[in-house]
N, C-alpha and C positions, 0 to 999 in steps of 0.2 A: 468666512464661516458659511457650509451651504446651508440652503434653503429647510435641512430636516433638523440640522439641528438650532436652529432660528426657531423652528416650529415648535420642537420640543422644548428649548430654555424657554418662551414666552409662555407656551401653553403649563408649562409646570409652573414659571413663574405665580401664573396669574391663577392657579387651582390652590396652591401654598399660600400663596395672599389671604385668598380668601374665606381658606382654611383655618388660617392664625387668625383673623379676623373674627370670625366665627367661635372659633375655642375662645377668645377673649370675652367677646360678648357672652357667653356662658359663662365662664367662670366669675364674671361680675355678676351676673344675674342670680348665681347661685350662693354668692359670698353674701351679696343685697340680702336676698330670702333668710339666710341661715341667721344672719344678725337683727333682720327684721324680725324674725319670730324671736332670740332672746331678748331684744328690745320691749316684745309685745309678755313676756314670761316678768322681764323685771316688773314693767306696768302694770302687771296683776298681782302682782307679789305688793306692790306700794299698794293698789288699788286695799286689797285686803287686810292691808295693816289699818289705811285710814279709817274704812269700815269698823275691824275691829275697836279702834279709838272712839269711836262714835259711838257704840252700841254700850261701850264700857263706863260710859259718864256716869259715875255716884252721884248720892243728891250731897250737895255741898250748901253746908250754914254760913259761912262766910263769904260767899258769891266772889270771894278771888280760885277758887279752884275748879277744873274746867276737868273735859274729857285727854286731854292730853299731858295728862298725871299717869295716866296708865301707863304710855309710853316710856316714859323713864324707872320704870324698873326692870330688871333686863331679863327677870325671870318671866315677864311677859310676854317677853319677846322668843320665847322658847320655840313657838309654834312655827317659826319659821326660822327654825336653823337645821338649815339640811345642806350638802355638799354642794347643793350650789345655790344658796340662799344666804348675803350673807346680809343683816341688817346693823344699823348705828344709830342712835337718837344724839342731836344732838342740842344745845341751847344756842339761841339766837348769836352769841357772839362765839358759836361754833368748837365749844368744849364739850366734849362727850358727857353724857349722859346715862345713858345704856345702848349695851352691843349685844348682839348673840356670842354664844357659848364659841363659835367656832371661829371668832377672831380670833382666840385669843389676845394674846399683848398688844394685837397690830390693832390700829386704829383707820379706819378710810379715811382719808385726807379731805379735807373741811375743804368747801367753797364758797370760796367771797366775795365769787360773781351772783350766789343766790340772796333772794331777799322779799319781801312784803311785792314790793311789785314787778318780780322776777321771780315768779316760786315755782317754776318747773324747768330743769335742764338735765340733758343724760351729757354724760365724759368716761372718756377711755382714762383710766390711771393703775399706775401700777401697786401692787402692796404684796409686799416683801418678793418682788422681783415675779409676781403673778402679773399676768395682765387681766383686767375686769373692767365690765360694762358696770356702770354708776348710774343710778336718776335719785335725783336730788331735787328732794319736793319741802317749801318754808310754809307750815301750819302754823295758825293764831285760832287761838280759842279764848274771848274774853283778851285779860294782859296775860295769858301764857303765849307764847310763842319756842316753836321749836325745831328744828331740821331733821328730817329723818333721811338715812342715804341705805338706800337697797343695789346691791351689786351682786350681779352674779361671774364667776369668773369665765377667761376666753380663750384659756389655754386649749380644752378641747376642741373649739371652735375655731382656733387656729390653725391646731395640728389635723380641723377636717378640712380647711383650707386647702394644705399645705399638701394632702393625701389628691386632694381634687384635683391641683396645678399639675403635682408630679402625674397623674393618670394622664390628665390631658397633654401635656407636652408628652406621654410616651404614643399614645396615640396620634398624636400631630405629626411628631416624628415616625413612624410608620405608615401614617396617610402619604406624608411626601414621599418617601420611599417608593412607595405603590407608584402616585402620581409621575412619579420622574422617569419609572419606569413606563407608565401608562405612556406617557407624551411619548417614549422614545418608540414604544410599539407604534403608537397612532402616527406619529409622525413619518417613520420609514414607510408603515402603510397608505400615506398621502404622496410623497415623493418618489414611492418603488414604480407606479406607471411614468411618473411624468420623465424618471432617468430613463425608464423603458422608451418612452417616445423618442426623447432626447438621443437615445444611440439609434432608434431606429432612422431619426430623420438624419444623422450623420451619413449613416450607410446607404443613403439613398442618393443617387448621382440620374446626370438626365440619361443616363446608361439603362436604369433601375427603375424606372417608373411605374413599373407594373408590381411594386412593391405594396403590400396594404396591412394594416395592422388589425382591422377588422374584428375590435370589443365593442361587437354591435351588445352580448350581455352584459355590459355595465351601462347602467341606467344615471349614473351620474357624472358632474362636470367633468371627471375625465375621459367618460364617455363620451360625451357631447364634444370635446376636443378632439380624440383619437378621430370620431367620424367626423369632424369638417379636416382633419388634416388627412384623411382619406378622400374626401370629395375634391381636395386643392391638387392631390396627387393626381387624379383623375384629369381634372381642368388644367395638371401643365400638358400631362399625358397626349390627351388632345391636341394640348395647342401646339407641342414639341410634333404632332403625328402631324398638324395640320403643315406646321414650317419644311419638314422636311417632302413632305408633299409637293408643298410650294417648291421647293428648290429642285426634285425632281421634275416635276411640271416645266419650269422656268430652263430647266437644264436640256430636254426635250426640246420646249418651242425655241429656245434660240440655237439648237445644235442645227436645226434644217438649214435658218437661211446662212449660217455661219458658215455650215459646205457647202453650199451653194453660192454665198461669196467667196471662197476660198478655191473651189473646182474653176468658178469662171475666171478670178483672179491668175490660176495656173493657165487655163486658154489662151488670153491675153498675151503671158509669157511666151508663149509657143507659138502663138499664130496669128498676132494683132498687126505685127507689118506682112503677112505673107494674104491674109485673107480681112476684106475691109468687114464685111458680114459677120463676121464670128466676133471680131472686134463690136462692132456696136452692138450685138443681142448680148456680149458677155457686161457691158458698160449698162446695159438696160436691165439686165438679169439681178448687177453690183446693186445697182440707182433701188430697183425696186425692194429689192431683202434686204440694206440698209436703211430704207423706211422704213420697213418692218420694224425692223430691231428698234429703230428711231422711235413706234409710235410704243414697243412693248416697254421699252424702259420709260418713255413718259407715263406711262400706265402703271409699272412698279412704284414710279416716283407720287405719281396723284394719289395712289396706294398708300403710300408712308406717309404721305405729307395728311391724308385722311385719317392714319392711325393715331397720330399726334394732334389731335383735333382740339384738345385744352389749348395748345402751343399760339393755336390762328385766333387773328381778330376777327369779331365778328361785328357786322351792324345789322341795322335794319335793310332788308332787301325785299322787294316788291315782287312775289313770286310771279304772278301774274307778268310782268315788266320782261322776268329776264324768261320763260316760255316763250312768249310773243316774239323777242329777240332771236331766238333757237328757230324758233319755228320759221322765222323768215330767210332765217339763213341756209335750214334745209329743203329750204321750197326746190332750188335749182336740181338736188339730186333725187328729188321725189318727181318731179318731172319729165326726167333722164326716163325715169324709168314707169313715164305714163300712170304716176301714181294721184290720188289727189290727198293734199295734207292742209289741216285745218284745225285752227286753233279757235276755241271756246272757254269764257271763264263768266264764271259767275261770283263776281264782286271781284275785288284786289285784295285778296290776304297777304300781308306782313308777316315775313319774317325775320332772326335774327340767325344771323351766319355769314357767311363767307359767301361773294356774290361770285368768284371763281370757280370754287368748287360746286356749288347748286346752279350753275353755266353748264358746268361738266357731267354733273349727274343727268340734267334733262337732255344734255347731247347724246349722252351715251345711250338713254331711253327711244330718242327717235331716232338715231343712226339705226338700231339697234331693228327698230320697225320698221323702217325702210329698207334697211339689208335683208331681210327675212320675207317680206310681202313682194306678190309678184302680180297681184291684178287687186284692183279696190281701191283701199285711202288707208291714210291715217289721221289718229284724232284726239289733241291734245286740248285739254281741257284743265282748269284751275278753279278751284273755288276754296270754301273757308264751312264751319258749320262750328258751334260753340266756338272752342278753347283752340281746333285744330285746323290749321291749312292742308289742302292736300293737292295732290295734280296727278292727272291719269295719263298713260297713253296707252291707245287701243290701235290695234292693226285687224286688217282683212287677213292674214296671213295663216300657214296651218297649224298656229296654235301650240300652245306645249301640252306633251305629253302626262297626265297623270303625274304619272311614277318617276317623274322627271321637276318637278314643283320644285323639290326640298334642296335639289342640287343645283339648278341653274346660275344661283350667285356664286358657287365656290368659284375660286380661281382656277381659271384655262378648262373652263368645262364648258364643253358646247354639246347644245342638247341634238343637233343634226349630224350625227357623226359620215354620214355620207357625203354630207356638204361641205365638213370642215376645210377640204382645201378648195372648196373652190368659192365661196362666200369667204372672202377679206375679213380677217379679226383677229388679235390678240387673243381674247378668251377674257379678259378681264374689265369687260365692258359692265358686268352684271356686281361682279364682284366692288368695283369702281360705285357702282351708287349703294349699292348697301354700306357701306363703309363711311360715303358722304353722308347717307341719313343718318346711319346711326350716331357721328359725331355734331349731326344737328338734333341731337335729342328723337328723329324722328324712326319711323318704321317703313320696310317695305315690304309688299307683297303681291305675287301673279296670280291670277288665274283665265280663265276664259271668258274675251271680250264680248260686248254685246252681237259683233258681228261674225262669233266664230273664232276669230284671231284670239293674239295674247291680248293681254290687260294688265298691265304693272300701275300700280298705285303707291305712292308715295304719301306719308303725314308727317306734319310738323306740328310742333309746338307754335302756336298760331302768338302774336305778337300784339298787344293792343297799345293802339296809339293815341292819345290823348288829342282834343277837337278841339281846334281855335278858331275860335268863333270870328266875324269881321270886327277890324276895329271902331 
């Protein structure tokens, strides 16, 4: 069953419930009332006979005759026989007495659950196939004693019953009607966008991405959906523009030395026993643009193996620890190249990650400054401040440009485009540490170092380590 008409059977469901529900508690409420008031009509009808009996007391010379002598004559009883009055006296062992005019023959049926210490009860009984309300009240006057039963009858109270049910079930029955109706409007109206989304995201292939559904005027939940499944269109949009980027980029930097092993490899064929020269520059030519290619795909590979960054274990690593390490290890080519490099930290922040790839990141960070600087230093530095590690490196170097900030980590972007072939790189030196931070929880960012040069700054998620004390 789809989802509109789930919506529509539950929501008429539960409008019908609570409709019949409702009509119920009405019609009890009104049945209650209508028999409450003839309840409260019988009670003043007895109330006024008893009065009248009281008021009627002769003076009596024998002290056995009391006020409820009057009661049994039936002509007395006159004053309340009207059509729906109907009264009965009766004698303590419940043989009539006196009745109104309008029983005629019929008699109310005596009860002999009434009595001295039981002398007020109302009962539904029937007489001569009528149905009537009864109260039944046991009077003692002196040794008279007597029962009087006042009834009015319930046929009209029935048949207003009866007028009220049938109202209400035709009206019940026509509210569900409505309702069922209602729910199947509302319901196609809640499911008409989401089918609408639903074909639209089929129609959408990574062909399509510039596809948008764009109900920025609906201000509700399926607003709120249509726009994030337009902002996801967006962010594969991207990330499908950023991959194919990558793969022309990547298609580029290894088609150079690919012909260029492939031209010298043809030399070789041609000319490696006739001439020993061309032979070793084409063997030096192989050696060198298969390093290349060697360092670009470890570069791809520390790439992936970065992107998958949930995948790797991590421990505690001493950021401090593995700078100092780097840093010693690029002493010889900062050297080469009459530079001075120099490592400073203030305290030893911990962190948790991968002590290969945060090797890789700070390598990539001073190779990086040392390829680019051609008189001065470089200056790496580590420290900690609250919750965050961080480590800098600065160079003398000329610095990046501005309008070149935002792009320096993309992959195979080099901000010296003059330089590119003759300064040694991949391109994805930059790209290589932002991909490290970010899968260490951390950030990076460049700007202009104290001395002029670049300045890349790196933060972590700083790692606190619990102190044990001596034993």
């Amino acid at each position: 069953m789809s989802l509109k008409w789930r919506i529509a059977i539950w929501y008429a469901s539960l409008l019908i419930v609570v409709l019949a529900v409702t009509s119920g508690i009405i019609v009890w409420r009104f049945q209650g009332i209508l028999y409450d008031e003839t309840k409260a009509s019988v009670s003043t009808t007895m109330s006024a006979i008893v009065q009248s009996a009281e008021q009627a007391n002769p003076f009596s010379f024998g002290g056995t005759t009391g006020s409820l002598q009057f009661l049994f004559n039936s002509s007395n009883l006159a004053n309340w026989n009207t059509s729906n009055s109907f009264v009965q006296v009766d004698s303590a062992t419940g043989y009539p007495l006196a009745k109104t005019a309008n029983l005629g023959s019929s008699t109310i049926p005596k009860n002999t659950g009434i009595s001295a210490k039981h002398d007020k009860e109302f009962r539904n009984v029937s007489i001569d196939g009528r149905p009537f309300l009864v109260e039944d009240r046991f009077l003692k006057q002196g040794d008279t004693s007597a029962i009087v039963h006042v009834a009015e009858p319930l046929d009209e109270l029935n048949q207003t019953f009866a007028r009220a049910r049938e109202a209400i079930v035709l009206i019940l029955a026509s509210a569900a009607v409505a309702v069922v109706i209602f729910s199947i409007v509302l319901a196609a109206q809640a499911t008409t966008p989401i089918n609408k989304l639903s074909d639209a995201m089929r129609q959408i292939g990574s062909d399509r991405l510039d596809r948008r559904l764009r109900w920025e005027r609906r201000n509700d939940e399926i607003g709120k959906l249509a726009a994030s499944f337009d902002d996801l269109l967006q962010r594969l949009a991207e990330a499908f523009a950023r991959e194919r980027q990558f793969i022309s980029d990547a298609s580029h930097e290894l088609k150079t030395p690919l012909t260029s092993i492939n031209s010298n490899a043809q030399m070789l064929l041609r000319w490696a026993d006739r001439d020993p020269e061309v032979r070793r520059e084409s063997l030096e030519t192989i050696a060198h643009e298969s390093g290349a290619l060697a360092d670009m795909v470890n570069g791809m590979l520390t790439l992936a193996k970065a992107d998958r960054g949930d995948e790797m274990p991590k421990e505690p690593v001493s950021l401090a620890q593995v700078a100092s390490d780097v840093t010693r290890q690029a002493l010889p080519r900062a050297q080469d190249k009459h530079l001075e490099l120099k490592f400073t930290h203030d305290g030893t922040p911990t962190v948790l990650g991968d002590p290969g790839l945060l090797r890789q990141l700070t390598a990539n960070l001073v190779d990086n400054a040392i390829k680019f600087t051609e008189r001065g230093g470089v200056t790496v530095a580590v420290g900690g401040d609250n919750n965050e590690a961080w480590l800098e490196v600065s160079d003398s170097g000329p610095g990046i440009p501005e309008g070149e900030l935002t792009s320096i980590f993309d992959r195979f972007y080099r901000a010296d485009k003059a330089r590119s072939r003759v300064v040694p790189g991949t391109g994805l030196g930059l790209a290589i540490v932002r991909s490290i931070a970010r899968v260490h929880g951390g950030r990076v960012m460049a700007g202009r170092g104290p001395r002029g040069g670049a300045l890349f700054r790196v933060t972590f998620p700083q790692m606190a380590l619990a102190f044990t004390g001596p034993s």
